[in-house]
MDAnalysis code that builds the backbone (N, CA, C; Angstrom):
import MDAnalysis as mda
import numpy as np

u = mda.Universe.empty(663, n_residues=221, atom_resindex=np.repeat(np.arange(221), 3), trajectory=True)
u.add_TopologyAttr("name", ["N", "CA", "C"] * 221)
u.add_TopologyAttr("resid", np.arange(1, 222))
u.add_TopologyAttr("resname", ["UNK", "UNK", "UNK", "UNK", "UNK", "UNK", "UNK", "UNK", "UNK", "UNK", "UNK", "UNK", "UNK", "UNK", "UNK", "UNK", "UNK", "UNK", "UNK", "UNK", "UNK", "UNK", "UNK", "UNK", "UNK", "UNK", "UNK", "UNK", "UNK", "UNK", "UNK", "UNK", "UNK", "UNK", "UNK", "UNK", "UNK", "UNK", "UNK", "UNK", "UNK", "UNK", "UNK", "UNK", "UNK", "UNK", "UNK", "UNK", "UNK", "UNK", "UNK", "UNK", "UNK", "UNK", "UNK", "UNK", "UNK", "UNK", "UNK", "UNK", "UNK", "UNK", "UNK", "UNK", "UNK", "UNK", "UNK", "UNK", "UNK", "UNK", "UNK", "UNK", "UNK", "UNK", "UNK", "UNK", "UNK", "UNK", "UNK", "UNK", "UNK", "UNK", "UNK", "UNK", "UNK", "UNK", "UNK", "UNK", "UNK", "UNK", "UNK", "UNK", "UNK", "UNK", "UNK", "UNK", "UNK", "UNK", "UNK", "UNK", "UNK", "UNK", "UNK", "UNK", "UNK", "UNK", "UNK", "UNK", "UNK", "UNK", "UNK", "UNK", "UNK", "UNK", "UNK", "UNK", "UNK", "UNK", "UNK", "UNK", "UNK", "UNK", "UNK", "UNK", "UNK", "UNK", "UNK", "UNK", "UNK", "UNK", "UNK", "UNK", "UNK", "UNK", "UNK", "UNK", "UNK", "UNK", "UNK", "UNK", "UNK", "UNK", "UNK", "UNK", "UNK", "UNK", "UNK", "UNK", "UNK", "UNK", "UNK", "UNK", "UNK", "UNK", "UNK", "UNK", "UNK", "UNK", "UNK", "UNK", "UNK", "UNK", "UNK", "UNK", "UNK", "UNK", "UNK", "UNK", "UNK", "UNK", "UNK", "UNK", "UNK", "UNK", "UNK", "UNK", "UNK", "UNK", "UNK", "UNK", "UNK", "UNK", "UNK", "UNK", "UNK", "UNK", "UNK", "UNK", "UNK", "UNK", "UNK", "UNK", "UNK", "UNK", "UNK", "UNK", "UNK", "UNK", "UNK", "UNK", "UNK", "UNK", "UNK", "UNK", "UNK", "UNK", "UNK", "UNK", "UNK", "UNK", "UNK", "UNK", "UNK", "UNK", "UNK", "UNK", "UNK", "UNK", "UNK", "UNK", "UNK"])
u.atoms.positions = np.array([
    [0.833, -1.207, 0.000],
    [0.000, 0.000, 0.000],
    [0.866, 1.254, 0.000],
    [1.804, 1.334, 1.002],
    [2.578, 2.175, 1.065],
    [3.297, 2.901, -0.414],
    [3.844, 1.690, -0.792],
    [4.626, 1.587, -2.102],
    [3.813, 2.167, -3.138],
    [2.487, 1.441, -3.036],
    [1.892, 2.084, -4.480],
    [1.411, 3.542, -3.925],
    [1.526, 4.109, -3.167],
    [1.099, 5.292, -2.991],
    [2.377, 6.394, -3.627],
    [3.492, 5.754, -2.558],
    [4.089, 6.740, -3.021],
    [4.746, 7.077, -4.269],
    [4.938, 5.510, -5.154],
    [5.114, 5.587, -6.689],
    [4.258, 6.136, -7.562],
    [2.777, 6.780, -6.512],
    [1.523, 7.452, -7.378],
    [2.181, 8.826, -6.766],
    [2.627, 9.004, -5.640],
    [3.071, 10.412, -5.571],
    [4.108, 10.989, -5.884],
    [5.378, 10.389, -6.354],
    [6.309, 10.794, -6.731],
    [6.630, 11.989, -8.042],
    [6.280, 11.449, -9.004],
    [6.332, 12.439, -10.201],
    [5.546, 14.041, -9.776],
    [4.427, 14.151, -9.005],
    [4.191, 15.230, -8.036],
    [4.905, 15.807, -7.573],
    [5.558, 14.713, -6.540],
    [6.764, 15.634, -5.337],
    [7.963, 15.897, -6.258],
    [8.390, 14.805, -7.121],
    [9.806, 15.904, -7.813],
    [9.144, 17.316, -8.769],
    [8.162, 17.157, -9.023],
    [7.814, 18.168, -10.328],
    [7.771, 19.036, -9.001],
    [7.239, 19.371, -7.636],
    [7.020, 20.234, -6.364],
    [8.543, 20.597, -5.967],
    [9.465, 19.921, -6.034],
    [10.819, 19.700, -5.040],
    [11.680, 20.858, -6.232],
    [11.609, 20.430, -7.157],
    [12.499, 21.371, -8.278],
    [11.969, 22.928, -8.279],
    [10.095, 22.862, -8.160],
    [9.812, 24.050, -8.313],
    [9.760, 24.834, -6.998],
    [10.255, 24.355, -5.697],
    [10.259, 24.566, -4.617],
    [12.187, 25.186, -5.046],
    [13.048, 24.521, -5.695],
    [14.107, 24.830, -5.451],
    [14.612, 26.395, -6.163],
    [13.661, 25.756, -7.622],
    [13.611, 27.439, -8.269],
    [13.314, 28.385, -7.642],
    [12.240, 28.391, -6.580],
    [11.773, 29.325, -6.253],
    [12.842, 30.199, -4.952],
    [13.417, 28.980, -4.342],
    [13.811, 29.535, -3.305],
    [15.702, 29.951, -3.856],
    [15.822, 29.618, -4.868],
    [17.617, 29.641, -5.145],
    [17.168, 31.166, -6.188],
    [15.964, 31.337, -7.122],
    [16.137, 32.808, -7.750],
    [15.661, 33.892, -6.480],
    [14.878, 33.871, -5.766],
    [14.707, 34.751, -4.767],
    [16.115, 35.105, -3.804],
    [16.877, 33.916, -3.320],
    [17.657, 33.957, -2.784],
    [19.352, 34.867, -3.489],
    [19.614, 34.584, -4.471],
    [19.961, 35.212, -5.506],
    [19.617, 37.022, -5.200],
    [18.459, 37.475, -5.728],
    [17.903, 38.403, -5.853],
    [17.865, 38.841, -4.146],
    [18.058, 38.384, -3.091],
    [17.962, 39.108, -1.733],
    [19.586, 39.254, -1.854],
    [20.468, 38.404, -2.351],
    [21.785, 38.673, -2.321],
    [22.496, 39.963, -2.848],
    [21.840, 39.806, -3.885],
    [22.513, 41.215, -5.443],
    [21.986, 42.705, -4.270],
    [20.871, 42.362, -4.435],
    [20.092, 43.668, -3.295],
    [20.471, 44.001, -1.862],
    [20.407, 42.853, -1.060],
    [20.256, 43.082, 0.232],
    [21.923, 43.227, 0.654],
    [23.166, 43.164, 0.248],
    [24.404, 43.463, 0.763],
    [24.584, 44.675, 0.468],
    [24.393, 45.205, -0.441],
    [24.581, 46.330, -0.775],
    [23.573, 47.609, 0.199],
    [22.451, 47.018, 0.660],
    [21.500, 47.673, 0.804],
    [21.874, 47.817, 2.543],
    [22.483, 46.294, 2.723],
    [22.952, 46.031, 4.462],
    [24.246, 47.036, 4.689],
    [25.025, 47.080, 3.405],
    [26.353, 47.936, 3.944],
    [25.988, 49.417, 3.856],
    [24.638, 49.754, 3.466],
    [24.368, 51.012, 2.985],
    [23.369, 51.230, 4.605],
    [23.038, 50.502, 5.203],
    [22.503, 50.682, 6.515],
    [23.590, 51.109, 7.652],
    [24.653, 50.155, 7.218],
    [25.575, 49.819, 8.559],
    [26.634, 51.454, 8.039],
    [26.535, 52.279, 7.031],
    [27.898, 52.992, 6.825],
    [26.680, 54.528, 6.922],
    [25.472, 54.634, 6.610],
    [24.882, 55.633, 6.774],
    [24.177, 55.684, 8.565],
    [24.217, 54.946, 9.247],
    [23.980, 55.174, 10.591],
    [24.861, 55.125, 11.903],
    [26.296, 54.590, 11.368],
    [26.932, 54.576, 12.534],
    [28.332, 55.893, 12.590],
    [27.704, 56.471, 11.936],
    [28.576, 58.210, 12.637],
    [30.041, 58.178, 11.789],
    [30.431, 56.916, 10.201],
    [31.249, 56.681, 9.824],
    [31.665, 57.718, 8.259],
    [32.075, 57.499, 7.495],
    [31.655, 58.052, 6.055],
    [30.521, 57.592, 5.823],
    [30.159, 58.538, 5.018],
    [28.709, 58.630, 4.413],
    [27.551, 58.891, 5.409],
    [27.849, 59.148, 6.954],
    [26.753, 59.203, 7.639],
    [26.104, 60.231, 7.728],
    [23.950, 59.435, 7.552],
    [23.369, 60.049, 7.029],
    [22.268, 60.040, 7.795],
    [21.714, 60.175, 8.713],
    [20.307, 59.775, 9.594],
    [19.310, 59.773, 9.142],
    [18.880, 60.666, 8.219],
    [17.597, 60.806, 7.512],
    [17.586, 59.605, 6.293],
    [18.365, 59.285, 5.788],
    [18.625, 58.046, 4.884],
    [18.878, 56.818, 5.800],
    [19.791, 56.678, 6.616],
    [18.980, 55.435, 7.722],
    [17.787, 55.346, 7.984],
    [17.085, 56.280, 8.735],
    [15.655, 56.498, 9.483],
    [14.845, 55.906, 8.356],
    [14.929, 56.468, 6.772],
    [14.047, 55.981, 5.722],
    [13.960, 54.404, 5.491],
    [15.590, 54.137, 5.210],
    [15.536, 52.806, 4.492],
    [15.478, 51.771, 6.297],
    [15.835, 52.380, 7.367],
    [15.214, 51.216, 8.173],
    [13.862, 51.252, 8.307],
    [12.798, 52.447, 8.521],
    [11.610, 52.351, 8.174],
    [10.814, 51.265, 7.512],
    [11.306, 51.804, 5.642],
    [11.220, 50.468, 4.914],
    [11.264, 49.283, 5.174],
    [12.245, 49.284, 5.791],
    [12.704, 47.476, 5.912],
    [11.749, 47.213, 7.151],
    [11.651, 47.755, 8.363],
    [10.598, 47.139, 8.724],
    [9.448, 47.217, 8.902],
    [8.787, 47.993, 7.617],
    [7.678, 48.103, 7.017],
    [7.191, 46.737, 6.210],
    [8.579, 46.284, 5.740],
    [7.917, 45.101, 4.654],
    [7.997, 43.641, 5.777],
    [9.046, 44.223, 6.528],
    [9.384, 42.789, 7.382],
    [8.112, 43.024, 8.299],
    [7.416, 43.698, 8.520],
    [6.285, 43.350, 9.895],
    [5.102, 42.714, 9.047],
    [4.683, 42.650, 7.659],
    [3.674, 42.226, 7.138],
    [3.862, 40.636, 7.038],
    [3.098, 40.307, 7.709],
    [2.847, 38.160, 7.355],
    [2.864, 38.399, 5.617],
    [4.079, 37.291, 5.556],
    [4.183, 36.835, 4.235],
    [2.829, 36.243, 3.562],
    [1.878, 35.963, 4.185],
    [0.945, 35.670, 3.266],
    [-0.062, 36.800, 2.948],
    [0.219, 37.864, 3.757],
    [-1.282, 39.345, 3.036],
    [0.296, 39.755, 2.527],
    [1.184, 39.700, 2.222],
    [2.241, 40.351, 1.705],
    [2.389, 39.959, -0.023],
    [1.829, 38.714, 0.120],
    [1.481, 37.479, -1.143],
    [0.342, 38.382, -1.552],
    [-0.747, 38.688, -1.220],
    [-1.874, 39.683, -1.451],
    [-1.757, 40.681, -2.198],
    [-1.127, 41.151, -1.122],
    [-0.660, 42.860, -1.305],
    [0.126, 43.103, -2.639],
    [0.689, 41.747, -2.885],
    [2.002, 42.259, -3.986],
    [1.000, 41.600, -5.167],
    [0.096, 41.137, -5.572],
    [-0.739, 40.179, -6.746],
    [-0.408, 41.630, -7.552],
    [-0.805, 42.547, -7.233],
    [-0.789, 43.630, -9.060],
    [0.159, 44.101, -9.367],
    [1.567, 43.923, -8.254],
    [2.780, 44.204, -8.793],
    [3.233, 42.850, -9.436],
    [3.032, 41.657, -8.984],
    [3.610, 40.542, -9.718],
    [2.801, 39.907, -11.104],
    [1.897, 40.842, -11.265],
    [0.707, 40.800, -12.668],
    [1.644, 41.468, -13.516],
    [1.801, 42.805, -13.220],
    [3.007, 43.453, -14.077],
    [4.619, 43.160, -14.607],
    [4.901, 42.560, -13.191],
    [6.151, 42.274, -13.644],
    [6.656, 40.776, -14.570],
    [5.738, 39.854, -14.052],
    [5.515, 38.708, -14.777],
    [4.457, 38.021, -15.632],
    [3.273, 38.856, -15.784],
    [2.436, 38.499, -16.212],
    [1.773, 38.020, -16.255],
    [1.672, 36.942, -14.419],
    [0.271, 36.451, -14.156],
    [1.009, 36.033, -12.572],
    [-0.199, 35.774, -11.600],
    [-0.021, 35.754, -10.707],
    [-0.002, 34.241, -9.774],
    [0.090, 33.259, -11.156],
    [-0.029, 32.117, -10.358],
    [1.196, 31.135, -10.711],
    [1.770, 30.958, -10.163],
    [2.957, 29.965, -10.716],
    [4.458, 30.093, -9.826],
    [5.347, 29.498, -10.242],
    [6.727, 29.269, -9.092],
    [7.283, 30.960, -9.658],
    [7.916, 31.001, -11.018],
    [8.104, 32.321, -11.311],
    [7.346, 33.395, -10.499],
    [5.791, 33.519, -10.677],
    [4.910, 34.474, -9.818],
    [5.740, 34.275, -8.760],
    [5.486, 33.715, -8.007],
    [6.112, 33.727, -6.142],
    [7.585, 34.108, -6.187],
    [7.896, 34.192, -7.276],
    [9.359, 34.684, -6.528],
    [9.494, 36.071, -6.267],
    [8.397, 36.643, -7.214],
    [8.255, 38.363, -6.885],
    [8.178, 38.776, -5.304],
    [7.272, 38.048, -5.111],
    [6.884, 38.117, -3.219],
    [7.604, 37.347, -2.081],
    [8.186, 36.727, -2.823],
    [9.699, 36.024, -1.899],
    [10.561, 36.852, -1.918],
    [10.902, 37.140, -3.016],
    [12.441, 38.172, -3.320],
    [12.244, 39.329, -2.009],
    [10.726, 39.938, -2.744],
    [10.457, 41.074, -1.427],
    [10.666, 41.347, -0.031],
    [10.213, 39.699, 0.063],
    [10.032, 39.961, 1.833],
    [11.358, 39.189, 2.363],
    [12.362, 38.914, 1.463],
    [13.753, 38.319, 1.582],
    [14.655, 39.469, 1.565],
    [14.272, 40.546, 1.228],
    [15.707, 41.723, 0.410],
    [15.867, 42.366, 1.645],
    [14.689, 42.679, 2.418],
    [15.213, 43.552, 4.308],
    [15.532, 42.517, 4.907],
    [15.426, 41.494, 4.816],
    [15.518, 40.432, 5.942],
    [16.722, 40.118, 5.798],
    [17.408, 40.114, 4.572],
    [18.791, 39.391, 4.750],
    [19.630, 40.815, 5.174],
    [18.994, 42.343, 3.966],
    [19.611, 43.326, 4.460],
    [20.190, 43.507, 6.367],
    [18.968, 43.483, 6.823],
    [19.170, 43.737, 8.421],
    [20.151, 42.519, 9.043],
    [20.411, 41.233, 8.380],
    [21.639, 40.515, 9.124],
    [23.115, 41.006, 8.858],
    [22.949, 41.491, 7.422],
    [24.231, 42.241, 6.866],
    [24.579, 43.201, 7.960],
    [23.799, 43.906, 7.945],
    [24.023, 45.238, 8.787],
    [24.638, 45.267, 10.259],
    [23.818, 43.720, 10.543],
    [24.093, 43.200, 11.822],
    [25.327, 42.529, 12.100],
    [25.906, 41.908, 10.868],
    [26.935, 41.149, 10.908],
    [28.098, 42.000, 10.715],
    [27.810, 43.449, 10.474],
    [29.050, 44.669, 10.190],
    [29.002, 45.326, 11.780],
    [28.118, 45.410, 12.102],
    [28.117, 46.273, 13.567],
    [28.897, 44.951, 14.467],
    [29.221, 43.981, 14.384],
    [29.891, 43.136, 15.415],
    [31.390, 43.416, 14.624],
    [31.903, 44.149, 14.050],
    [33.554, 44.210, 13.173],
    [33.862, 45.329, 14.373],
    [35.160, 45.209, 14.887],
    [35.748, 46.024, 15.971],
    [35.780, 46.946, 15.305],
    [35.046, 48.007, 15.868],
    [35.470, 49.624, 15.377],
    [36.742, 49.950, 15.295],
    [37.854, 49.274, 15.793],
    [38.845, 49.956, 15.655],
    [39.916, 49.548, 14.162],
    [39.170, 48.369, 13.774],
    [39.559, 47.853, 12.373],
    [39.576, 48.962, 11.200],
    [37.870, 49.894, 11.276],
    [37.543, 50.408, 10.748],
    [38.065, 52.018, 10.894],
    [38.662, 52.358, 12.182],
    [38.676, 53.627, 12.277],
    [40.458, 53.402, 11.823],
    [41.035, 52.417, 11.501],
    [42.668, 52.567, 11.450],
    [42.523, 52.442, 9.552],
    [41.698, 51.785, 9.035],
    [41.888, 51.903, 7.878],
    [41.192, 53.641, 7.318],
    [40.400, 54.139, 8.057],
    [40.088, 55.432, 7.705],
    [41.316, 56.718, 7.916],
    [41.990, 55.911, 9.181],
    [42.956, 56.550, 10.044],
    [44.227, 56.737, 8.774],
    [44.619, 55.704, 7.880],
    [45.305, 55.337, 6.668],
    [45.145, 55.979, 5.311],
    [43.719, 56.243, 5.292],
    [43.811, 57.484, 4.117],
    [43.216, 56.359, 3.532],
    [42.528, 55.182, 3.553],
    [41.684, 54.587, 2.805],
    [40.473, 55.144, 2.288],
    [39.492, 54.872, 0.567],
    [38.583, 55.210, 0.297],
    [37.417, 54.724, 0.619],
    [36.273, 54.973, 0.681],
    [35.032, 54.460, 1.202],
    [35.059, 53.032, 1.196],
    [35.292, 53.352, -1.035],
    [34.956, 52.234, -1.167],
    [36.046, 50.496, -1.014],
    [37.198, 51.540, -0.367],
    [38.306, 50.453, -0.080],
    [38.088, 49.696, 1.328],
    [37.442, 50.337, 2.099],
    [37.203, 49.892, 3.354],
    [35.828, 49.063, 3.133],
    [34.563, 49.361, 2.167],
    [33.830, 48.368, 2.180],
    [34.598, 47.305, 1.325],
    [34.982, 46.914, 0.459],
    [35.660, 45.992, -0.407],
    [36.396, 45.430, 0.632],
    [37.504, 46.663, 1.145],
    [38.551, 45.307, 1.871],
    [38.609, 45.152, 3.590],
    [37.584, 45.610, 4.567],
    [37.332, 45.601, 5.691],
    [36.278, 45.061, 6.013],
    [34.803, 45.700, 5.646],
    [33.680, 45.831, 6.140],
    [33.677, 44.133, 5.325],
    [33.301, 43.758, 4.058],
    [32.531, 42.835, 3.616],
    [33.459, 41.390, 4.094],
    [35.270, 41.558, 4.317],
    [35.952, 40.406, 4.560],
    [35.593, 39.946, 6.140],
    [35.329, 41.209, 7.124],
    [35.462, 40.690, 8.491],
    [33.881, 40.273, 8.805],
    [32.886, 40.582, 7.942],
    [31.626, 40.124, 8.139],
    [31.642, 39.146, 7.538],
    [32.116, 38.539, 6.720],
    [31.729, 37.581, 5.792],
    [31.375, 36.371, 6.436],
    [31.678, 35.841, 7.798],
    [31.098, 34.563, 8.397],
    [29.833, 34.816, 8.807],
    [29.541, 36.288, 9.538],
    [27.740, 36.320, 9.574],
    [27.096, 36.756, 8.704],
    [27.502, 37.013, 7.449],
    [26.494, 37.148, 6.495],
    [26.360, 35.836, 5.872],
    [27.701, 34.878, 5.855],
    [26.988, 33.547, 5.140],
    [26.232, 32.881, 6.344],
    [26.061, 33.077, 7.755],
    [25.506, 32.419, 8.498],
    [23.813, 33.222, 8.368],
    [23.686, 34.205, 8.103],
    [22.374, 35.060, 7.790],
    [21.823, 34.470, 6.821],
    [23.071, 34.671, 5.103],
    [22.466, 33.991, 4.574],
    [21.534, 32.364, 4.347],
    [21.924, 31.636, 5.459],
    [21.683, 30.108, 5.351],
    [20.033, 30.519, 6.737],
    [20.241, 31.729, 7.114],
    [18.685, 31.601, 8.030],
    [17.635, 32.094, 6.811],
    [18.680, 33.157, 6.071],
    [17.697, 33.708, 4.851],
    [16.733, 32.637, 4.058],
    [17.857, 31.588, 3.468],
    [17.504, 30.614, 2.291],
    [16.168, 29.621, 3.802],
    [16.634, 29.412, 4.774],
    [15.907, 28.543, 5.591],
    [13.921, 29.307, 5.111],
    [14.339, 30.616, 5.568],
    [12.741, 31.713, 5.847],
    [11.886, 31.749, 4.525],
    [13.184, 31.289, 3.513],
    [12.151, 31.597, 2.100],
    [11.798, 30.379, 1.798],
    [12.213, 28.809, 2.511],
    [12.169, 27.687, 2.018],
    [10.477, 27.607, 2.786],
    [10.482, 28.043, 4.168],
    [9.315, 28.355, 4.665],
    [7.767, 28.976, 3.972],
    [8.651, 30.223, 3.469],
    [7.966, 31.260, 2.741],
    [7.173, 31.186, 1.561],
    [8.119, 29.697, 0.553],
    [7.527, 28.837, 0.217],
    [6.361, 28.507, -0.389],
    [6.913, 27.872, 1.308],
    [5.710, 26.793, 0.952],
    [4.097, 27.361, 1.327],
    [4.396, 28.463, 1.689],
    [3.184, 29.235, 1.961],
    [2.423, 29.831, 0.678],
    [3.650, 29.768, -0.616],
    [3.130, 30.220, -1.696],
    [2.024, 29.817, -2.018],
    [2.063, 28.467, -2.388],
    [1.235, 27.513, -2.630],
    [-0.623, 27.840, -2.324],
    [-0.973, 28.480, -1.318],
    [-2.100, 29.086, -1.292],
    [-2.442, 29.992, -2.230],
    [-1.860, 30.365, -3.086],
    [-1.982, 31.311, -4.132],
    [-1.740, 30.698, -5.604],
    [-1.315, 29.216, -5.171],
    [-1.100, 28.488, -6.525],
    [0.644, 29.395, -6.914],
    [1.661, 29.122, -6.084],
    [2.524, 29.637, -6.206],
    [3.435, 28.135, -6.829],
    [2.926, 27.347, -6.646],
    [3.556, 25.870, -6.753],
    [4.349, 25.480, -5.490],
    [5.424, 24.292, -6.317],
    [6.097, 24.065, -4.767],
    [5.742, 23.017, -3.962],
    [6.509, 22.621, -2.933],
    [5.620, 21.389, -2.378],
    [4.918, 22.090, -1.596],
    [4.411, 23.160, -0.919],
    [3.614, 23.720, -0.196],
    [2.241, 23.732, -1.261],
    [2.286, 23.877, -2.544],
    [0.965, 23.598, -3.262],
    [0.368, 22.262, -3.173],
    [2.020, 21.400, -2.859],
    [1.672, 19.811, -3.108],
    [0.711, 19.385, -2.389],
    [1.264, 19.916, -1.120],
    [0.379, 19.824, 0.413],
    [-0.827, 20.155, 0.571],
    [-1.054, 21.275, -0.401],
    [-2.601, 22.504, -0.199],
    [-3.321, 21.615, -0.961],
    [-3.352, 21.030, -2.431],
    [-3.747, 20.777, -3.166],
    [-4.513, 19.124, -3.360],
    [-3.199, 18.411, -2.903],
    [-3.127, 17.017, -3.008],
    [-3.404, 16.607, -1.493],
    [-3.097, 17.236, -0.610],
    [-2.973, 16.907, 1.106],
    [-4.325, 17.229, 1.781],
    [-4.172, 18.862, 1.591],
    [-5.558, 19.634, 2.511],
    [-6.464, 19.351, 2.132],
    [-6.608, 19.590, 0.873],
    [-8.158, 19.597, 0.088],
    [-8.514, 18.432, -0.191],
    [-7.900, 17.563, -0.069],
    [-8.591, 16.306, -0.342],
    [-8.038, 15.614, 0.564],
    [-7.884, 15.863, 1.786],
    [-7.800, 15.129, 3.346],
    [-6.991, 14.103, 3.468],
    [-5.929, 13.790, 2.316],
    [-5.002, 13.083, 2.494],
    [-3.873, 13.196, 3.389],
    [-3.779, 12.160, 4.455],
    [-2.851, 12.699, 5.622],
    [-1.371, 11.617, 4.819],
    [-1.395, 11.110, 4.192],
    [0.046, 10.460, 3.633],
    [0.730, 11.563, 2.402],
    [-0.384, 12.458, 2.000],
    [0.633, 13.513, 1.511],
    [0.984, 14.441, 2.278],
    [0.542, 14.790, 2.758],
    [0.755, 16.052, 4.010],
    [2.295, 15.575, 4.907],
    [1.795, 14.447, 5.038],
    [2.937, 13.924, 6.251],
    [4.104, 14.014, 5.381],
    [3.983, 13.361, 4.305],
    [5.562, 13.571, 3.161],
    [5.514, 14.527, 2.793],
    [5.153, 16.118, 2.288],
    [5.550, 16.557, 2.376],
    [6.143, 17.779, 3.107],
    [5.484, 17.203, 4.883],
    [6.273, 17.677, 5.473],
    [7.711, 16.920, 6.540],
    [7.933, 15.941, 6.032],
    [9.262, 14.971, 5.892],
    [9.944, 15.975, 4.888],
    [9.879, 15.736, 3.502],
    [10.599, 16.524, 2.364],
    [11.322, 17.840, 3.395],
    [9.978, 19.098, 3.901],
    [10.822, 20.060, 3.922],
    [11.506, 19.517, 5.136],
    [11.860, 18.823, 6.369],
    [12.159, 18.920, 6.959],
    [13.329, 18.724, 6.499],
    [13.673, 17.538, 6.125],
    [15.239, 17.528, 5.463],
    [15.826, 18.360, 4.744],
    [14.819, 19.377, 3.817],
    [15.727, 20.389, 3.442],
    [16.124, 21.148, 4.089],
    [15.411, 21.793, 5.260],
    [15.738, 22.627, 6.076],
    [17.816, 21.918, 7.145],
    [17.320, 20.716, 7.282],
    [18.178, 20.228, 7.587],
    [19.585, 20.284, 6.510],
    [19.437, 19.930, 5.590],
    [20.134, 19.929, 4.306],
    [20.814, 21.207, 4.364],
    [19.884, 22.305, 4.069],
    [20.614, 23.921, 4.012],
    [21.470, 24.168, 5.239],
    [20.789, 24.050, 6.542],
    [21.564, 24.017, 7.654],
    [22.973, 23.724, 7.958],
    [23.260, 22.488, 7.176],
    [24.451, 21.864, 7.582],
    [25.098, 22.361, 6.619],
    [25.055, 23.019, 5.175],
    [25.598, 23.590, 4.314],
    [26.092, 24.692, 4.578],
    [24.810, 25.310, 5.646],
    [25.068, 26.741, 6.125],
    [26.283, 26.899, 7.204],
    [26.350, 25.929, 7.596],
    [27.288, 25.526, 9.269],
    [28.599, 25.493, 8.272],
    [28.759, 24.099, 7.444],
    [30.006, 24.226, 6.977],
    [30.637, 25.452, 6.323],
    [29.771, 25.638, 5.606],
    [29.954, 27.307, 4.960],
    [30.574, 28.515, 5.820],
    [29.841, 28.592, 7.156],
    [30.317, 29.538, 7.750],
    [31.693, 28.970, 8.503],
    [31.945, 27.796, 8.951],
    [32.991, 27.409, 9.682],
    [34.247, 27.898, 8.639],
    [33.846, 27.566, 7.043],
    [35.270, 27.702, 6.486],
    [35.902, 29.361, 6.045],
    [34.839, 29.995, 6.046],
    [34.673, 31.448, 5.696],
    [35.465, 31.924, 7.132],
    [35.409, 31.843, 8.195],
    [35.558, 32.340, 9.573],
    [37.035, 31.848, 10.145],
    [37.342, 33.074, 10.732],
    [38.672, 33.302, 11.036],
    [39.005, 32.477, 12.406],
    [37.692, 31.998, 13.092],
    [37.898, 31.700, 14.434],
    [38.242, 29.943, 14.320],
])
C-alpha cells in the first residue's frame, strides 16, 4: 500500500521539489545582489562613519521594517498587481518569486548590517585613520570581516524563504507547499501532508548543515 502510494506520488513531489528549489535559489539570488549592498548602505549611513546620514537610515530602516512586519501571506496579497506586471500572471513558481524576493531583500539586508556592527570599530577607524577610500574599506574591511555572519544570515535567509515557500502555494505559487494545499488539505489526504512535510524537513536540515560548513570555512575563528 505504502509503495503504491508513493510511486503514485512521486512524479508530483519531484515536479514540487524542483519548483520549490527554483523558487527559493532565484529569490535567494535576488535578496543577495540587493540586500548586501543595501545592508552595507545601513551599517555605513547610521553609525557616525563616512557617508553618515540619519535621515537616509531612518528611511531605508523604516522600509525594511515596514515590509518585514507584514505576514508573508497578506504580503502574497498585497504584492498580486505588482507581480501581474512584472511577470504576467499571478499564479505559478516564477509568480512567487516576486513576493519572496520582497520579503527576503530587508531580511537578509538587516543581518548584513548586523553582521558589520559586530567588526571592531577599531579595524575600521585605522583603515580610515590610513587614508583609505570608502569604497576600499567596504571591499577590503567591512565585507571580509563580516563575511562569516552574512553567510551564516544567509543560510537563516535561504531557511525563511524555504518556509515562505511553501506558503506560496495558497496562491497556486507551486512548490511542495501547493503539493500539500492541493493534493494533502483539500482532499484530506494525511500520507501527503505527512511527506511533504518529511521533504521540507530535510531540506531545512540539508541547508543548515551547508550553512554551518559554509560559515565554519569562511571564519577566522
Amino acid at each position: 500500500m505504502f509503495s503504491e502510494r508513493w510511486a503514485e506520488l512521486l512524479p508530483e513531489m519531484w515536479k514540487a521539489f524542483y519548483e520549490t528549489l527554483y523558487m527559493v535559489g532565484a529569490s535567494l539570488l535576488i535578496a543577495v545582489l540587493i540586500g548586501i549592498p543595501l545592508g552595507v548602505l545601513l551599517f555605513v549611513s547610521g553609525r557616525r562613519l563616512f557617508w553618515n546620514n540619519p535621515v537616509l537610515y531612518m528611511l531605508l530602516g523604516f522600509i525594511s521594517n515596514l515590509i518585514r512586519s507584514i505576514p508573508f501571506v497578506i504580503l502574497l496579497v498585497l504584492l498580486l498587481p505588482m507581480t501581474q506586471e512584472i511577470v504576467g500572471s499571478t499564479i505559478g513558481p516564477t509568480s512567487a518569486i516576486v513576493p519572496l524576493a520582497v520579503a527576503a531583500i530587508p531580511f537578509f539586508a538587516r543581518l548584513v548590517e548586523t553582521s558589520m556592527r559586530e567588526i571592531d570599530k577599531g579595524v575600521i577607524e585605522s583603515a580610515m585613520a590610513a587614508g583609505a577610500s570608502p569604497w576600499l574599506i567596504i571591499r577590503g574591511v567591512l565585507l571580509p570581516e563580516a563575511k562569516p555572519g552574512i553567510t551564516a544570515g544567509l543560510t537563516i535567509t535561504a531557511i525563511s524563504l524555504l518556509g515562505f515557500s511553501a506558503m506560496a502555494g495558497i496562491v497556486g505559487g507551486g512548490g511542495i507547499g501547493n503539493l500539500a494545499i492541493q493534493y494533502g488539505y483539500y482532499r484530506y489526504d494525511n500520507f501527503v501532508m505527512f511527506t511533504t512535510v518529511i521533504v521540507l524537513i530535510v531540506l531545512v536540515q540539508i541547508i543548515q548543515w551547508i550553512g554551518d560548513w559554509a560559515t565554519a570555512k569562511v571564519s577566522k575563528k
